[in-house]
mmCIF file of the N, C-alpha and C atoms, coordinates in Angstrom:
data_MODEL
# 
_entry.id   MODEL 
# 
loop_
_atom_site.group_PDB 
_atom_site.id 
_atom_site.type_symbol 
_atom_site.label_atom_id 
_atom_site.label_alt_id 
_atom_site.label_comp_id 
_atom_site.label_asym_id 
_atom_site.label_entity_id 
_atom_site.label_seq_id 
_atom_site.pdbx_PDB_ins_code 
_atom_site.Cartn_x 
_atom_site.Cartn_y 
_atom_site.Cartn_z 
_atom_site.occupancy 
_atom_site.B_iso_or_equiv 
_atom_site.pdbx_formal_charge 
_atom_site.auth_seq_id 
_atom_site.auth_comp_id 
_atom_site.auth_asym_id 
_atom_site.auth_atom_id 
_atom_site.pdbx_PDB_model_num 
ATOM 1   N N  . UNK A 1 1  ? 0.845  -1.181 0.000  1.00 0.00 ? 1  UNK A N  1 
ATOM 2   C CA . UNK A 1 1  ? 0.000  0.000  0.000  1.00 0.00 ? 1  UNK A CA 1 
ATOM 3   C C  . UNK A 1 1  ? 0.890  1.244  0.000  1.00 0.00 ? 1  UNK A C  1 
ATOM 4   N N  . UNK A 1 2  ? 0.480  1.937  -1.008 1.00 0.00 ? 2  UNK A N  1 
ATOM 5   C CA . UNK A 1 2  ? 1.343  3.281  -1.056 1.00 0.00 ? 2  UNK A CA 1 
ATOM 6   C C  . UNK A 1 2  ? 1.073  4.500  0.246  1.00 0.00 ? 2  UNK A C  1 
ATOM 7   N N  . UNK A 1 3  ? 1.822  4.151  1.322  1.00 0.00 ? 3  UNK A N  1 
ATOM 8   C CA . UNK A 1 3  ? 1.041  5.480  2.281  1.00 0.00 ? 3  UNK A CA 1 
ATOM 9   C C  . UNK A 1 3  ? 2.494  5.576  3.213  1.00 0.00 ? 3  UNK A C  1 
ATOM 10  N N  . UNK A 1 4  ? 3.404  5.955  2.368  1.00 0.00 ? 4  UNK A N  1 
ATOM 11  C CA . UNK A 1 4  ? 4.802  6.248  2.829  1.00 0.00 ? 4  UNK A CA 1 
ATOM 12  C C  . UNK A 1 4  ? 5.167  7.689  2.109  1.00 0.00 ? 4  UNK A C  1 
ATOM 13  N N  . UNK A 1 5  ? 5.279  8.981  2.448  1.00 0.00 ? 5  UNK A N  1 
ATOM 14  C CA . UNK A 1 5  ? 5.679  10.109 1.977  1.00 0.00 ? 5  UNK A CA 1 
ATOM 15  C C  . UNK A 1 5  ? 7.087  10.763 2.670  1.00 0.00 ? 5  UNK A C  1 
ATOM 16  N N  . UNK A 1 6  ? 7.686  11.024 1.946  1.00 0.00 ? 6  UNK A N  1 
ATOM 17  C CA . UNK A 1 6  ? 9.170  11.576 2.022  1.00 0.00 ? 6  UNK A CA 1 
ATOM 18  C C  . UNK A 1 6  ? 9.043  13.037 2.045  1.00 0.00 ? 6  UNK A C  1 
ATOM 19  N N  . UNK A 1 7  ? 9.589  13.823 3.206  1.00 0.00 ? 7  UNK A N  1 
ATOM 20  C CA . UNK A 1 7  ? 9.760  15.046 3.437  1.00 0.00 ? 7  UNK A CA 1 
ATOM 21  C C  . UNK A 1 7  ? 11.362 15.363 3.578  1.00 0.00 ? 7  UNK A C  1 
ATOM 22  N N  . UNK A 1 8  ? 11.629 16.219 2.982  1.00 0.00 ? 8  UNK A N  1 
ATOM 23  C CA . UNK A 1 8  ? 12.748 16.840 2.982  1.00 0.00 ? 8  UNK A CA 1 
ATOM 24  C C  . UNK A 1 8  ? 12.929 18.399 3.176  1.00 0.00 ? 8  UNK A C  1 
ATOM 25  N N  . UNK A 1 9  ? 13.966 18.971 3.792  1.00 0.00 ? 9  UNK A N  1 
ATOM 26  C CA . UNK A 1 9  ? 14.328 20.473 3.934  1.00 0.00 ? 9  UNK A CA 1 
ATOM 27  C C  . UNK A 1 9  ? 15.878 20.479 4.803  1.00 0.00 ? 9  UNK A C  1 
ATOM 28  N N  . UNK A 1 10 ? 15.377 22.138 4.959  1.00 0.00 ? 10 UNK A N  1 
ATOM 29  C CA . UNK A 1 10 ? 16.913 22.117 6.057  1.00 0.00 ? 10 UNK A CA 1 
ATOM 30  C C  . UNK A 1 10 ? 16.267 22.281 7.371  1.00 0.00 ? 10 UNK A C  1 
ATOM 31  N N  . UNK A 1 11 ? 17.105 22.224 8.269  1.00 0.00 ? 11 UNK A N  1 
ATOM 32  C CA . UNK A 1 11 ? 17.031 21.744 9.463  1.00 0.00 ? 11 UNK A CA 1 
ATOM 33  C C  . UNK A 1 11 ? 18.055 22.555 10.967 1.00 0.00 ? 11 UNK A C  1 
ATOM 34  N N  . UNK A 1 12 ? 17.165 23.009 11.685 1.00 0.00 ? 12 UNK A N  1 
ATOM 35  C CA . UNK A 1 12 ? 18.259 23.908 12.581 1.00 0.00 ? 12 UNK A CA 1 
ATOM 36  C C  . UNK A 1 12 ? 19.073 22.954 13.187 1.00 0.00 ? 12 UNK A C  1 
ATOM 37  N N  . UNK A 1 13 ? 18.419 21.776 13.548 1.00 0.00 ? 13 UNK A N  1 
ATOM 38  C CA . UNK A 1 13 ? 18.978 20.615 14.385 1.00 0.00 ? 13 UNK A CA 1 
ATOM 39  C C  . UNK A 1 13 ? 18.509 19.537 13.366 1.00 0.00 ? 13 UNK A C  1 
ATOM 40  N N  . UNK A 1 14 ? 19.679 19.247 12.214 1.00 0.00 ? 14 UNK A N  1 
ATOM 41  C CA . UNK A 1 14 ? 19.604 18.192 11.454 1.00 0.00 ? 14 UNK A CA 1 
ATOM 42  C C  . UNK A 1 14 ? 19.143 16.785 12.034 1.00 0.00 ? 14 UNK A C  1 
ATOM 43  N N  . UNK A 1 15 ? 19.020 16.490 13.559 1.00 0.00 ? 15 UNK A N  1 
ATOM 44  C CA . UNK A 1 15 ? 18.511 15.170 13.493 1.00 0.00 ? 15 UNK A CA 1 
ATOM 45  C C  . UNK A 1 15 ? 17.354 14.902 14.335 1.00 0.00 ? 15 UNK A C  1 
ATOM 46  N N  . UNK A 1 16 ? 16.513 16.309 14.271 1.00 0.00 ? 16 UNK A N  1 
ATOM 47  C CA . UNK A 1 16 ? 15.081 16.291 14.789 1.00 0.00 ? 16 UNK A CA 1 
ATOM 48  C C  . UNK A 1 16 ? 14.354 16.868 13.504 1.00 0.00 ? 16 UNK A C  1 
ATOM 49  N N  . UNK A 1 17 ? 13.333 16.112 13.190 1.00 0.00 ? 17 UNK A N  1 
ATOM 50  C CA . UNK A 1 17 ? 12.641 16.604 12.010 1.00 0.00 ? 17 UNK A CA 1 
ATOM 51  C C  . UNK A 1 17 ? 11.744 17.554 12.353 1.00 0.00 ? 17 UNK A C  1 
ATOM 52  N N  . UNK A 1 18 ? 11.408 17.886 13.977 1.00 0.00 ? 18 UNK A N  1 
ATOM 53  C CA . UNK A 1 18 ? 10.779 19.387 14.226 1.00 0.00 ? 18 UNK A CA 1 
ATOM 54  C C  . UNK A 1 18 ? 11.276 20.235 13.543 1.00 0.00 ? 18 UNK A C  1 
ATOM 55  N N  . UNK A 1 19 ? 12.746 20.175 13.589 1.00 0.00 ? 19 UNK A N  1 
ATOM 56  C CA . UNK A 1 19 ? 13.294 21.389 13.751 1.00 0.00 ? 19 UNK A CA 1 
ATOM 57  C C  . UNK A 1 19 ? 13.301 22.352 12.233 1.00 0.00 ? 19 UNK A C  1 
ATOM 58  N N  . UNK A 1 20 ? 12.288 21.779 10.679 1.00 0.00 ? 20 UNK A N  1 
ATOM 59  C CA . UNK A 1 20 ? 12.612 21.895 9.823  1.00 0.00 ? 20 UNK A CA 1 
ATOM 60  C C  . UNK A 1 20 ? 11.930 23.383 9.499  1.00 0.00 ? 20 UNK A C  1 
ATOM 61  N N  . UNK A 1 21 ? 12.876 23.829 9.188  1.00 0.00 ? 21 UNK A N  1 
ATOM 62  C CA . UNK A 1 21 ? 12.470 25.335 8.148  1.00 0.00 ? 21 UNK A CA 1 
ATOM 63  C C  . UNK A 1 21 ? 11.121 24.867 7.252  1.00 0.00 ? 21 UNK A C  1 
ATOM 64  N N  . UNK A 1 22 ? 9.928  25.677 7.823  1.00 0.00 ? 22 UNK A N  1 
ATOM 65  C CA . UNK A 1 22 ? 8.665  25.423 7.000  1.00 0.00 ? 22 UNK A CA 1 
ATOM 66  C C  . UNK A 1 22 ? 9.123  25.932 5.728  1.00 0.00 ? 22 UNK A C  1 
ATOM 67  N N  . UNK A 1 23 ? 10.066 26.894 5.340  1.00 0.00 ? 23 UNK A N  1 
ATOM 68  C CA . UNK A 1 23 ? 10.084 27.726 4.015  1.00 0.00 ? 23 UNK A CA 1 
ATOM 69  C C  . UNK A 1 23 ? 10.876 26.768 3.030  1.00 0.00 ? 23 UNK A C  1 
ATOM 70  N N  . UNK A 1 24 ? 11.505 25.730 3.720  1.00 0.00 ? 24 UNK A N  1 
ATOM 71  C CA . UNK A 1 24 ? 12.322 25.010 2.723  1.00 0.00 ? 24 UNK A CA 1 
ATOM 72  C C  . UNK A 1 24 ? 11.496 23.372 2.978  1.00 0.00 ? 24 UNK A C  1 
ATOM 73  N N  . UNK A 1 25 ? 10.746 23.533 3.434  1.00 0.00 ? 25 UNK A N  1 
ATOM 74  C CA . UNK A 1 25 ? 9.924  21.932 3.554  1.00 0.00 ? 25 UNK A CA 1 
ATOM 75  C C  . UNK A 1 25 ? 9.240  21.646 2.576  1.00 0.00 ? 25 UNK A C  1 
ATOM 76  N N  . UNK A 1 26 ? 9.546  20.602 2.201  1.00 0.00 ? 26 UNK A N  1 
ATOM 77  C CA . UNK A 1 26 ? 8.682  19.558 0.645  1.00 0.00 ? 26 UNK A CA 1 
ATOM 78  C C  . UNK A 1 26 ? 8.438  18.169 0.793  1.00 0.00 ? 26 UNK A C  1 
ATOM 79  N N  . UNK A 1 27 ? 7.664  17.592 0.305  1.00 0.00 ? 27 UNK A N  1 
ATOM 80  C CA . UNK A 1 27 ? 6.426  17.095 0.636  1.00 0.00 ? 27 UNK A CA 1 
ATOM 81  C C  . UNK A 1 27 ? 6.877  15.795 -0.789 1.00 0.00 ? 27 UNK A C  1 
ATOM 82  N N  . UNK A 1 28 ? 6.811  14.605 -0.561 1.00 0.00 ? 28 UNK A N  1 
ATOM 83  C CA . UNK A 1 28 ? 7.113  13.684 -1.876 1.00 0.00 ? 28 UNK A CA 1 
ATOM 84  C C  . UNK A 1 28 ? 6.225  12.629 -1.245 1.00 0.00 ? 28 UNK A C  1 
ATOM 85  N N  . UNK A 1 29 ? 5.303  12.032 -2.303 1.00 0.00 ? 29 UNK A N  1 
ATOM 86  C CA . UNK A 1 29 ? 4.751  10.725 -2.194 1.00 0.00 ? 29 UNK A CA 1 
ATOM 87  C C  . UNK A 1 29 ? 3.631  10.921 -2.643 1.00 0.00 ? 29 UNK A C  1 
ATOM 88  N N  . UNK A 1 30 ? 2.550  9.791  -2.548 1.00 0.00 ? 30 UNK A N  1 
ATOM 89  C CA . UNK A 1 30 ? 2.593  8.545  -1.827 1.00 0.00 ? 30 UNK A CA 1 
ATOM 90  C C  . UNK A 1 30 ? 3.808  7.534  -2.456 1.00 0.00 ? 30 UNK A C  1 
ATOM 91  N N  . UNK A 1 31 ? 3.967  6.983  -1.599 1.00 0.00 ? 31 UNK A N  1 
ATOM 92  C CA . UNK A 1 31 ? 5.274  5.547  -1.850 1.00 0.00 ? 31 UNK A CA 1 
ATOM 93  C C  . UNK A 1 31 ? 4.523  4.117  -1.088 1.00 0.00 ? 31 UNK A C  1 
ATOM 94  N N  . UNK A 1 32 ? 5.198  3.143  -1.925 1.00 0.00 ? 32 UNK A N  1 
ATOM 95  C CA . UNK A 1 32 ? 5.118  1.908  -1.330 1.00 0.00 ? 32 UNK A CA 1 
ATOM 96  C C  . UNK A 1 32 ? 6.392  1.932  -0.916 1.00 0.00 ? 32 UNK A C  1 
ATOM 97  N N  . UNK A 1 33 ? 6.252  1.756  0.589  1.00 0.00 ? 33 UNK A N  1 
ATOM 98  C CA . UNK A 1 33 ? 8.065  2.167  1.849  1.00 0.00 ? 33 UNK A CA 1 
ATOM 99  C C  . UNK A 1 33 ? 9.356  1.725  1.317  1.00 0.00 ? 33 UNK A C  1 
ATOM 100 N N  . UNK A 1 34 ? 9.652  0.755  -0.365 1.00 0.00 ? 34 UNK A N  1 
ATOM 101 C CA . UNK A 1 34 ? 10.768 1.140  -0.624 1.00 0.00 ? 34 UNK A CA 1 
ATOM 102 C C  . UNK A 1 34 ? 11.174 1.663  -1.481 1.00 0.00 ? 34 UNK A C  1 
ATOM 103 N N  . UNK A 1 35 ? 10.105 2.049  -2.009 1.00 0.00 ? 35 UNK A N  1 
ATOM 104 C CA . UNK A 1 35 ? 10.178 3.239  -2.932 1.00 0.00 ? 35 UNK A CA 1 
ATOM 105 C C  . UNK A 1 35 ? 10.583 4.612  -2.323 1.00 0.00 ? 35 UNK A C  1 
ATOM 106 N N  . UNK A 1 36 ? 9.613  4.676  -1.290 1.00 0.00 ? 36 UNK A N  1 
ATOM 107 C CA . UNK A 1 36 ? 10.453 6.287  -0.529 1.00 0.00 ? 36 UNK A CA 1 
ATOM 108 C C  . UNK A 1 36 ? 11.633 5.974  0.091  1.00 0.00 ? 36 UNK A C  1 
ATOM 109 N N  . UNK A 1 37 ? 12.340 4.934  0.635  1.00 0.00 ? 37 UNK A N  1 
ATOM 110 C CA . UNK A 1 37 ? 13.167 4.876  1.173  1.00 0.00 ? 37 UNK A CA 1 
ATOM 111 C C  . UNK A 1 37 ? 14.262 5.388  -0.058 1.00 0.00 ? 37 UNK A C  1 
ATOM 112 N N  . UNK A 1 38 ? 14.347 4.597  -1.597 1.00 0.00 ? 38 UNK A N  1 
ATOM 113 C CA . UNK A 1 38 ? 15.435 4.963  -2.292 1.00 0.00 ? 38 UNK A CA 1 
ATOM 114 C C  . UNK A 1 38 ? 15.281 6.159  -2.704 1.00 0.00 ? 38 UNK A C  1 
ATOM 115 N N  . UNK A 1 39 ? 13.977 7.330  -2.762 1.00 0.00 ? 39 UNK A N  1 
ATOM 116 C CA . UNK A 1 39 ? 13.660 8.402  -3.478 1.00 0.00 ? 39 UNK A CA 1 
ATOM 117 C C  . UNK A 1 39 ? 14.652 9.241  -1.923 1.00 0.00 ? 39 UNK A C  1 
ATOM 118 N N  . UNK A 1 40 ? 14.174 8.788  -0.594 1.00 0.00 ? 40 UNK A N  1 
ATOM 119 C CA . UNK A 1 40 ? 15.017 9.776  0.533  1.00 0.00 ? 40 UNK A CA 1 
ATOM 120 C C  . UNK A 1 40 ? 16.575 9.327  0.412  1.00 0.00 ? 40 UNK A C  1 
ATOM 121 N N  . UNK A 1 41 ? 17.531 8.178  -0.209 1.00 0.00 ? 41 UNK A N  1 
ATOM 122 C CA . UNK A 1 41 ? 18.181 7.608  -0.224 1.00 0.00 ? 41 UNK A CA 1 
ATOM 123 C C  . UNK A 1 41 ? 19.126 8.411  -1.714 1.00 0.00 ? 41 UNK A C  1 
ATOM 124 N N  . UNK A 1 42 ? 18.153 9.064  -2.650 1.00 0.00 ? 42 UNK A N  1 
ATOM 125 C CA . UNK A 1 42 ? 18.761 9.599  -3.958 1.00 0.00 ? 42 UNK A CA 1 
ATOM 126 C C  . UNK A 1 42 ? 18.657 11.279 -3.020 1.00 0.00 ? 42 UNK A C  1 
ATOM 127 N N  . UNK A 1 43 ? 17.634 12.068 -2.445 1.00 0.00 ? 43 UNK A N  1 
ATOM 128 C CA . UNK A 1 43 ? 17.481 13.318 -2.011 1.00 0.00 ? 43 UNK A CA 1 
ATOM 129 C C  . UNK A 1 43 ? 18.685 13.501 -0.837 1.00 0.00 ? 43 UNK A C  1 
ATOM 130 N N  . UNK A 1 44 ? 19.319 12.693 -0.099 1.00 0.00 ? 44 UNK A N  1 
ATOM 131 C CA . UNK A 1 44 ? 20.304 12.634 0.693  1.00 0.00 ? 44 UNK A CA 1 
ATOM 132 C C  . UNK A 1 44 ? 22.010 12.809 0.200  1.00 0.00 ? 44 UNK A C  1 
ATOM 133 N N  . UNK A 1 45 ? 21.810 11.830 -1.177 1.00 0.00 ? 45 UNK A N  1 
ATOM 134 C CA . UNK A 1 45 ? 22.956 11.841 -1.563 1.00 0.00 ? 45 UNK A CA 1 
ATOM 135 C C  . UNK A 1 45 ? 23.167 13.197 -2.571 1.00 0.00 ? 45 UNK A C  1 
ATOM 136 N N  . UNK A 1 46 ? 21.973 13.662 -2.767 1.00 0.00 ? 46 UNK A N  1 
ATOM 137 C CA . UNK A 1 46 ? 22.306 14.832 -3.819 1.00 0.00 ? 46 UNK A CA 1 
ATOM 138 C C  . UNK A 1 46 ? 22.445 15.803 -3.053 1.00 0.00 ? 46 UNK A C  1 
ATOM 139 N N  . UNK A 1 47 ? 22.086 16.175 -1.847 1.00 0.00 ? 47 UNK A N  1 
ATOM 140 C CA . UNK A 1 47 ? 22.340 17.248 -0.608 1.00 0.00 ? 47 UNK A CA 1 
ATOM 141 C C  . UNK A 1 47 ? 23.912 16.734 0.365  1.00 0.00 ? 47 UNK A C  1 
ATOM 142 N N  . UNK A 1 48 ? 24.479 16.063 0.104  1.00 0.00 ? 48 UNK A N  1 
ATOM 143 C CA . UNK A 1 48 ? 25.346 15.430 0.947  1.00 0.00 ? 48 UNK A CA 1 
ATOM 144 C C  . UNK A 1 48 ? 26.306 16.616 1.606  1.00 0.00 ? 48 UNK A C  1 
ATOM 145 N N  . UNK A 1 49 ? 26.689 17.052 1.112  1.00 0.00 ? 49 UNK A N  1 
ATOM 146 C CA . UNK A 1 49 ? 27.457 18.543 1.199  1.00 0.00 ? 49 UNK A CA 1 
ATOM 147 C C  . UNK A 1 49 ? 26.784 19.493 2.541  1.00 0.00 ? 49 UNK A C  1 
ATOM 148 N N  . UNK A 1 50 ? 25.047 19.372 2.304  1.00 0.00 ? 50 UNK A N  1 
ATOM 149 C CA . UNK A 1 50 ? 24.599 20.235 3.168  1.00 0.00 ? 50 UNK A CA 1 
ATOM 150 C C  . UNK A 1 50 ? 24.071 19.697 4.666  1.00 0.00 ? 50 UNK A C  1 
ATOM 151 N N  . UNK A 1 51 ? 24.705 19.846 5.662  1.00 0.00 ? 51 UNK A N  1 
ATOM 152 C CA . UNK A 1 51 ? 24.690 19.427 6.729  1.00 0.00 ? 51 UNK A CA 1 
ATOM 153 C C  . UNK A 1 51 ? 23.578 19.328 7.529  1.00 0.00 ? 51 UNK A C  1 
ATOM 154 N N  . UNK A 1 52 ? 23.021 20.393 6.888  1.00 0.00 ? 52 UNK A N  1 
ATOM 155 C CA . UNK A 1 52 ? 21.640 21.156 7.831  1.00 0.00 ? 52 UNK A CA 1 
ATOM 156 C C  . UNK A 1 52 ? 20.609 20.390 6.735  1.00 0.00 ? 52 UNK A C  1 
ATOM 157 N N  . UNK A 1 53 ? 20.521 19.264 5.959  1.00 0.00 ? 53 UNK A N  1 
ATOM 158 C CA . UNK A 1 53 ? 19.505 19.040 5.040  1.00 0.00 ? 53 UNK A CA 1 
ATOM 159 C C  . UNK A 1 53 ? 19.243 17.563 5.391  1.00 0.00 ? 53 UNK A C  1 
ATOM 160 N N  . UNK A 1 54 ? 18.067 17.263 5.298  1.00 0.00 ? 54 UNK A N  1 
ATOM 161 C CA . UNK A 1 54 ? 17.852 16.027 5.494  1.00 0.00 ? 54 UNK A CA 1 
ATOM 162 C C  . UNK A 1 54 ? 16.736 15.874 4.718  1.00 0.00 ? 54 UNK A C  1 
ATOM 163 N N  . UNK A 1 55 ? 16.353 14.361 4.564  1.00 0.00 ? 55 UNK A N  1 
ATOM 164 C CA . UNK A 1 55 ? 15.220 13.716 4.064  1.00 0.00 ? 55 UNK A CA 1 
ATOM 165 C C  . UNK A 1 55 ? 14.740 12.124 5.326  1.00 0.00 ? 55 UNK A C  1 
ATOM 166 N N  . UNK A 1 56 ? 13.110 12.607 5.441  1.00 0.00 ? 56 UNK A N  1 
ATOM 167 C CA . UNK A 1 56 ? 12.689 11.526 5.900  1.00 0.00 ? 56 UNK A CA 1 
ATOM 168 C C  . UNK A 1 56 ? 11.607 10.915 5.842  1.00 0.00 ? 56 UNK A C  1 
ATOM 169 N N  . UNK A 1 57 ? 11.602 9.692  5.718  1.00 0.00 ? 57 UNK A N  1 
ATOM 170 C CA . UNK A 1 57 ? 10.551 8.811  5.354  1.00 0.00 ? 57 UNK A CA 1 
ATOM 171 C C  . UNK A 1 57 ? 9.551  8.627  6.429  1.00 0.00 ? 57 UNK A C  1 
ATOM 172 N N  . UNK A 1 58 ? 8.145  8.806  6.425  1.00 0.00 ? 58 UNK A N  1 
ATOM 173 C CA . UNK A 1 58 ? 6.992  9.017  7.287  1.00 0.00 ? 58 UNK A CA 1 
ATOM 174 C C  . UNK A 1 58 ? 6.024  7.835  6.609  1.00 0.00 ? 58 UNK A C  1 
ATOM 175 N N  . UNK A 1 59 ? 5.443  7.294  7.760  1.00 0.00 ? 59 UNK A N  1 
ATOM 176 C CA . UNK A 1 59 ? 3.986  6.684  7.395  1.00 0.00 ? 59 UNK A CA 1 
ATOM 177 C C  . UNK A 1 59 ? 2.985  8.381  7.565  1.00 0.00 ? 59 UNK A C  1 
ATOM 178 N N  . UNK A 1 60 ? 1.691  8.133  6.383  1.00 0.00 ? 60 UNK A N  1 
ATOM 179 C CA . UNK A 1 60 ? 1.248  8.753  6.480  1.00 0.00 ? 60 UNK A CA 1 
ATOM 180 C C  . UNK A 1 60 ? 0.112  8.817  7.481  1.00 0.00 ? 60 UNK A C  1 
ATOM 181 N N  . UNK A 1 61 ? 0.053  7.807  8.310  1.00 0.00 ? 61 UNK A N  1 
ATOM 182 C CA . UNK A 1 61 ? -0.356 8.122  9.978  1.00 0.00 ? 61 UNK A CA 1 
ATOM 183 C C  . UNK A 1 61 ? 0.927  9.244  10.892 1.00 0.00 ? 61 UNK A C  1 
ATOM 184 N N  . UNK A 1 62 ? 2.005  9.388  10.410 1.00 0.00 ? 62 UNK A N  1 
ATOM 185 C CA . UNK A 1 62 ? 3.152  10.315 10.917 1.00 0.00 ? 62 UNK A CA 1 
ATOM 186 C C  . UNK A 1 62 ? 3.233  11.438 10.441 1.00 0.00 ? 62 UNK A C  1 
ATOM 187 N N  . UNK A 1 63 ? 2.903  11.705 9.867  1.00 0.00 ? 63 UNK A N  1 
ATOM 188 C CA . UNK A 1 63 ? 2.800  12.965 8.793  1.00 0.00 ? 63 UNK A CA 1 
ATOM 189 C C  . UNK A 1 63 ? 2.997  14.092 10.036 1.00 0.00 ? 63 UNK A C  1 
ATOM 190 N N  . UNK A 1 64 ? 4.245  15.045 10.176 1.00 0.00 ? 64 UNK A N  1 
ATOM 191 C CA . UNK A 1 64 ? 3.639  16.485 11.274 1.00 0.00 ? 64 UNK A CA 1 
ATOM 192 C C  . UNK A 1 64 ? 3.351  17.341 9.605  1.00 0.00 ? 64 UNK A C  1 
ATOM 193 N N  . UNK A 1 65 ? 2.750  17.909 10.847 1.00 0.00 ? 65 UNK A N  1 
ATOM 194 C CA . UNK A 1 65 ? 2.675  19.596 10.201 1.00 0.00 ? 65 UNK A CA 1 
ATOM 195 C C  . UNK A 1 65 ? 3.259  20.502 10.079 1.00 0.00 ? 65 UNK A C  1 
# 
């Protein structure tokens, strides 16, 4: 079942996904979970450089706001 969505942005505290800049937050899916895993797995490696950037994979029962 496709109900896996990938959010990505930057991040004041790269390893809390609170912490994400609403102005740079984006929104990818629906996924079947390994599909978003390699789509957050390609968005990671193309940001690698940026410290403050992350991508993460959510059930869409997890979804914040």
């Amino acid at each position: 079942m496709k109900n896996f969505y990938v959010i990505e942005g930057t991040h004041k505290d790269p390893n809390e996904i609170e912490t994400i800049l609403k102005e740079t937050k984006k929104k990818y899916g629906p996924f079947e979970e390994n599909e978003a895993n390699q789509f957050a797995k390609g968005l990671i490696q193309k940001n690698i450089d940026d410290f403050y950037h992350r991508a993460w994979v959510l059930k869409s029962n997890n979804l914040t706001k």
